[in-house]
N, C-alpha and C positions, 0 to 999 in steps of 0.2 A: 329289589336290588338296591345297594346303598347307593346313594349317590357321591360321586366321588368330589373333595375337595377341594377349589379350585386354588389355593392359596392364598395368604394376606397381602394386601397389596402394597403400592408404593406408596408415600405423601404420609401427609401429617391422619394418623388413627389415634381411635380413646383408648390407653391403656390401663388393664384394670388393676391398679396397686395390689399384692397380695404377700404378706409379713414372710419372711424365709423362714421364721419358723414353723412356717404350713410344710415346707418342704422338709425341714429334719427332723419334726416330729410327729405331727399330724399325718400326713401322706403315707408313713411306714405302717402306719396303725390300721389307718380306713381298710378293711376287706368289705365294705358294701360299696354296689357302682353308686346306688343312691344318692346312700350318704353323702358319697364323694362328688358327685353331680349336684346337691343340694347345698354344700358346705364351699363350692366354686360361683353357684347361683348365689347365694349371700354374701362374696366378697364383690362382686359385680355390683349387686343388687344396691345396696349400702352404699359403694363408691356411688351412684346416678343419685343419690339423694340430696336434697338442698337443709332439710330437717339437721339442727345443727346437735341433736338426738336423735338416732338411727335405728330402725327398730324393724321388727317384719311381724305381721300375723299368717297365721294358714291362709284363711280368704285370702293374702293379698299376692299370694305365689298359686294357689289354687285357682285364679281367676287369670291365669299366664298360660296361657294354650299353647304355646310353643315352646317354655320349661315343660310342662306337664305330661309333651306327647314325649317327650323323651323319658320320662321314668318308667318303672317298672317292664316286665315282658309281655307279650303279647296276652290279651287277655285279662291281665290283671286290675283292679279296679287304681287309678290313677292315684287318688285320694288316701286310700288308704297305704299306698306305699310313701306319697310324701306324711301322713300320719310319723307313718312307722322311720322314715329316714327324720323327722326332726327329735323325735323321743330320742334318738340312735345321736345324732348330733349333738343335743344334752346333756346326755349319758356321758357322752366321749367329755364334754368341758368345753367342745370347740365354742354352742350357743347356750346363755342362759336365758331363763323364763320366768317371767311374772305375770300375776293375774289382776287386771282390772278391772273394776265392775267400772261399766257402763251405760246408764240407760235400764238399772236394771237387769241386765244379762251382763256375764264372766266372759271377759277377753282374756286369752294370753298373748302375751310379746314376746318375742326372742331378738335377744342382744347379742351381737359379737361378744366373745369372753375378752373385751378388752377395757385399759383403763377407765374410757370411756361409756362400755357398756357397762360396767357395774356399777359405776356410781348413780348410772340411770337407774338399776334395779332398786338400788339403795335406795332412792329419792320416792321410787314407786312405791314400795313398803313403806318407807315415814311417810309417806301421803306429802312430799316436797317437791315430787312433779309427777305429774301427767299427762298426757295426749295430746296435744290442741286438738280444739274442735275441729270435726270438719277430716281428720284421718290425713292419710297419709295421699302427697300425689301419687298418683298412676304412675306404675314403669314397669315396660316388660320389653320383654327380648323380642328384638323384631330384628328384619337383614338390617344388618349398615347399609346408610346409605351409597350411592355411587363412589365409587372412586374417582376422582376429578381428574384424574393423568387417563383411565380405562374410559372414562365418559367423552373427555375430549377426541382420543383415539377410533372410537367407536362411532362418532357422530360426527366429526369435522375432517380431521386426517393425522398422518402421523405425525409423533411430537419430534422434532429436534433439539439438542441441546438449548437452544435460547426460549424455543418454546417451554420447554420444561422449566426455565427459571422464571419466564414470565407468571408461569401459572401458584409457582411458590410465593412469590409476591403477591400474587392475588390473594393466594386463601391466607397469606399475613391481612388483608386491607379490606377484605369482603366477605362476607358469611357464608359458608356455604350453599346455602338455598339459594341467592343470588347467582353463586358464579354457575348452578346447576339450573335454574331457569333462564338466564343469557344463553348459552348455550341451545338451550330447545328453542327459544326464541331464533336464534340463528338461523338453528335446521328448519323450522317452522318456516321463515323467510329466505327459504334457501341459499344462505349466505354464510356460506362455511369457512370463516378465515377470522382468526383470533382480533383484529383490529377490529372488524363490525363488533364481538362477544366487547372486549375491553367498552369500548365506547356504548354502548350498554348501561355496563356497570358506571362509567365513570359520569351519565346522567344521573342515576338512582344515587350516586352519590351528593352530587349539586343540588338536584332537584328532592328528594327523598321518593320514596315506596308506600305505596299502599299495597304489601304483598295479597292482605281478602280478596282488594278489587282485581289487584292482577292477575291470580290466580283464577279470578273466575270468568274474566273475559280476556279473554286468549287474542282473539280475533281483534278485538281494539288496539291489543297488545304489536298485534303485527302489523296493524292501520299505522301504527304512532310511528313505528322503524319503519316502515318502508320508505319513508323520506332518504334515506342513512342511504340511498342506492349509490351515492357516487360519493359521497364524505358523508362518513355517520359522526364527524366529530360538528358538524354544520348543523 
C-alpha cells in the first residue's frame, strides 16, 4: 500500500532551485518516469554540493538507497535502469559526459548541460581540470529533518501566535540541531515550556557546545539542567 503524504511543512525548508526551462521544454519531452526521477535527482543532487564544479558519477547515485528503491518496477534490476535512464538523460542534452582516467581505470562524469557544465567538460578534454582528490562528499536523500513548529507541538504543547514568532527568531539565531536537541532535553527533564528550551540555547550560546560530547552523554546533559528547576536563566 502507498503510503500516503503527509504534506510540506511550515518554517524556514531547503528549496531546490530548478531553471523554468525544465518546465517548457524538458518536462513536455521526458516520456520515461526514470528519466524524469533521475533528471529531478540531479537538480537536487547538484544544488547540496559545495564543489564549485558540479559533477555526479553512476557509483555516486548507485550508492543512494533511497533514490534507487524508487526506480525502476518491481523486479527489475535497480542499476541497470539508472544505466539506461542516464544514457536517456545524454541523449535528451539535459546531462553531458566525460571520461576520466583515474588510477588507471575510465570514470565518466555527468554535468548539468549548463554554462557551467560545459566549460567543465571543456577543461576535462584539454586536460585543464580534473577531480580533486579524494572525490566527491557524500549526499543522499534521506527524511528532512523535524520540523521545529511539528516538533515543538508534538513534544512540548501548542504553539500560539507569540510562540510561533519566538521560534522564527530562533531558527534566525540557532542552528537547527540545537533548537532540536533543547527541546529533547526539555522532554528528557520534563520541563515542557519554551523559557527552560530558550535558556538552553541561550547557555550554548555564552558558553559554546561540544555537540560529540553532548550528544553522547545525554544523562550529564540533564545533570547540568536540572539546576534550571525554578530559574533556568540562574
Amino acid at each position: 500500500m502507498t503510503e500516503i503524504f503527509k504534506g510540506f511543512p511550515e518554517g524556514k525548508v531547503h528549496l531546490t532551485p530548478i531553471p523554468a526551462q525544465f518546465f517548457s521544454e524538458l518536462l513536455p519531452q521526458i516520456d520515461d518516469l526514470d528519466e524524469l526521477k533521475l533528471t529531478l535527482y540531479i537538480f537536487w543532487r547538484l544544488d547540496r554540493m559545495e564543489q564549485p564544479i558540479r559533477y555526479l558519477r553512476l557509483e555516486d547515485a548507485a550508492v543512494d538507497e533511497l533514490f534507487m528503491e524508487g526506480l525502476g518496477k518491481p523486479g527489475e534490476n535497480n542499476r541497470q535502469v539508472l544505466e539506461r535512464a542516464l544514457r536517456l538523460a545524454v541523449r535528451r542534452g539535459t546531462l553531458l559526459e566525460g571520461d576520466y582516467l583515474e588510477n588507471g581505470s575510465q570514470e565518466t562524469l555527468y554535468f548539468l548541460n549548463s554554462p557551467r557544465g560545459r566549460a567543465a567538460l571543456e577543461g576535462l578534454a584539454k586536460g585543464s581540470w580534473h577531480p580533486e582528490a579524494g572525490g566527491l562528499l557524500p549526499v543522499e536523500l534521506a527524511p528532512e529533518p523535524a520540523n521545529l513548529y511539528s516538533l515543538y507541538e508534538e513534544n512540548i504543547g501548542p504553539l500560539t501566535p507569540m510562540l510561533a514568532e519566538a521560534l522564527r527568531e530562533a531558527e534566525r539565531d540557532y542552528p537547527q540541531s540545537w533548537l532540536e536537541d533543547a527541546i529533547r532535553i526539555a522532554v528528557k527533564n520534563n520541563k515542557r515550556n519554551w523559557n527552560y528550551i530558550q535558556a538552553i540555547l541561550h547557555r550554548w550560546q555564552r558558553e559554546g557546545r561540544d555537540e560529540r560530547k553532548d550528544r553522547r552523554n545525554v544523562e550529564e546533559i540533564r545533570h547540568r539542567y536540572s539546576e534550571w528547576e525554578n530559574d533556568p536563566d540562574e
